[in-house]
N, C-alpha and C positions, 0 to 999 in steps of 0.2 A: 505435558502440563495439563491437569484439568482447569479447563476455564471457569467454573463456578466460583475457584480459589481466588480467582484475581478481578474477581465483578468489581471490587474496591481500591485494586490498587494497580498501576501501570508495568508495562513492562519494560526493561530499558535492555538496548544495545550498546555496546560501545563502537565507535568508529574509528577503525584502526589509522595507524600513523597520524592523530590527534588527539585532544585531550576531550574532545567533543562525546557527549551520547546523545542518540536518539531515543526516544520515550512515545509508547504507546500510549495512550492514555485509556481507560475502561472505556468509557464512550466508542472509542473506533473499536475496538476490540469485540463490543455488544454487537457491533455491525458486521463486522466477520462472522462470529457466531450466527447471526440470524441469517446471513445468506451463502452457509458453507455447503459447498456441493454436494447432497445424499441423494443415495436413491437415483434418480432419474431429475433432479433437477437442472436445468441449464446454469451454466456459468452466468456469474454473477459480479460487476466489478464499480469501482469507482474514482473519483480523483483522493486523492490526499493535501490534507491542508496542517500548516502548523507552524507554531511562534517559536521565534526565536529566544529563549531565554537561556544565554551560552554560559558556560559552557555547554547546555541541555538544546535540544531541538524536541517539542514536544508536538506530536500528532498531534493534534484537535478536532479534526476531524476526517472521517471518510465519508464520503456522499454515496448515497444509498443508489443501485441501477435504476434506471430512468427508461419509458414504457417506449420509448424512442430507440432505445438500443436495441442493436440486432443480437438476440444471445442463443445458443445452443449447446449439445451437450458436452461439444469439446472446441468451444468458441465464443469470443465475448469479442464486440466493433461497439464501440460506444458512439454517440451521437455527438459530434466535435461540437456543433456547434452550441446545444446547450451546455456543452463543458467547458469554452469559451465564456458563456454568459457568468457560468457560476465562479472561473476564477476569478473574473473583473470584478462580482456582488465580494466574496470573498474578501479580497485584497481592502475594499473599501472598510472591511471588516476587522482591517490589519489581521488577516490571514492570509496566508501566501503557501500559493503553490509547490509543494516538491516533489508529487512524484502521483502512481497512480496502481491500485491494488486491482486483483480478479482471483476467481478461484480455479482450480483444479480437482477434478474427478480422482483423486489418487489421496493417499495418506500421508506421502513424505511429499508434498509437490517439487518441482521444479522448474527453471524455465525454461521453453522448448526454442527452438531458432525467434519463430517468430514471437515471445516476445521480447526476445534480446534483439532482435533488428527493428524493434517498436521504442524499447525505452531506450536504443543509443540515437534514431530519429527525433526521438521525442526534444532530446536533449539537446542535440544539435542547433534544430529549426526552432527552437524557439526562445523568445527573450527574456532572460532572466541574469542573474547575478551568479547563482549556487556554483559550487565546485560539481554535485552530483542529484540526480533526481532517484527518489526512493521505488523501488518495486517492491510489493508484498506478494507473495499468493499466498491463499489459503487455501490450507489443504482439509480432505473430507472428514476423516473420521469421526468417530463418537465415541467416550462424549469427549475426547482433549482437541485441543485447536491445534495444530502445526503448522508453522509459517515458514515461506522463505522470504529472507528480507533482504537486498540488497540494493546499494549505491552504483549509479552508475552516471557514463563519463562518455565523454569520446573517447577515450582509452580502451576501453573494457568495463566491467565491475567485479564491486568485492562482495562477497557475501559477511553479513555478520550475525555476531554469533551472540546471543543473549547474555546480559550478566545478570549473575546469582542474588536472589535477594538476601 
């Protein structure tokens, strides 16, 4: 998909065995684009924030990497504790935390051990309501954006799959 096509409009998931989709909105989307891995740049990531308006879940936003984070070129450790602050500013925002994106040096990304033993941690330890917390990467290419997006659980997760506009 080239991403200049979708500056104006979201992109949606469906989340299987529900009647629920997840929706990108252009905004997070601008933020992937601007911090997608080329070249020699270090990984790059953020939390994800977004409303609930069901049957829809709509990103609203990704937080842009922070000068605090440790990042490299096949490595991103975020700074907890400013990530702490901003879901609490967030929430008071009625924005709520679900999940949390980074990018990958490759074209098709995917997740590697560590971070499927990061977002089933994530989930575990921490207090919240959701059934699942979202991971994105972004992957490098130019000029289209490729994501991988997926729910996860104490279970495991699913991958899903984009619907068509």
């Amino acid at each position: 998909m080239h991403l200049d096509i979708y500056k104006e409009f979201p992109l949606r998931y469906r989340i299987p065995e529900s009647d629920q989709i997840l929706e990108l909105s252009p905004s997070v989307l601008n933020v992937f684009r601007t911090h997608r891995q080329v070249d020699s740049y270090p990984e790059a990531g953020g939390l994800l924030f977004a409303e609930f308006c069901l049957p829809t879940i709509v990103i609203k936003e990704a937080t842009e990497p922070n000068k605090k984070d440790k990042r490299g070129k096949s490595s991103f450790i975020p700074c907890r504790s400013i990530q702490r602050k901003l879901i609490s500013q967030r929430f008071k925002l009625g924005l709520h935390f679900v999940g949390e994106w980074h990018t990958h040096p490759e074209h098709n990304p995917s997740p590697s051990r560590i971070d499927l033993n990061s977002m089933h941690d994530s989930f575990v330890k921490s207090k919240h309501e959701l059934d699942a917390f979202v991971m994105i990467i972004v992957g490098s290419p130019k000029p289209d954006l490729c994501l991988w997006i997926s729910l996860h659980n104490r279970n495991g997760y699913i991958k899903l799959e984009r619907l068509k506009m």
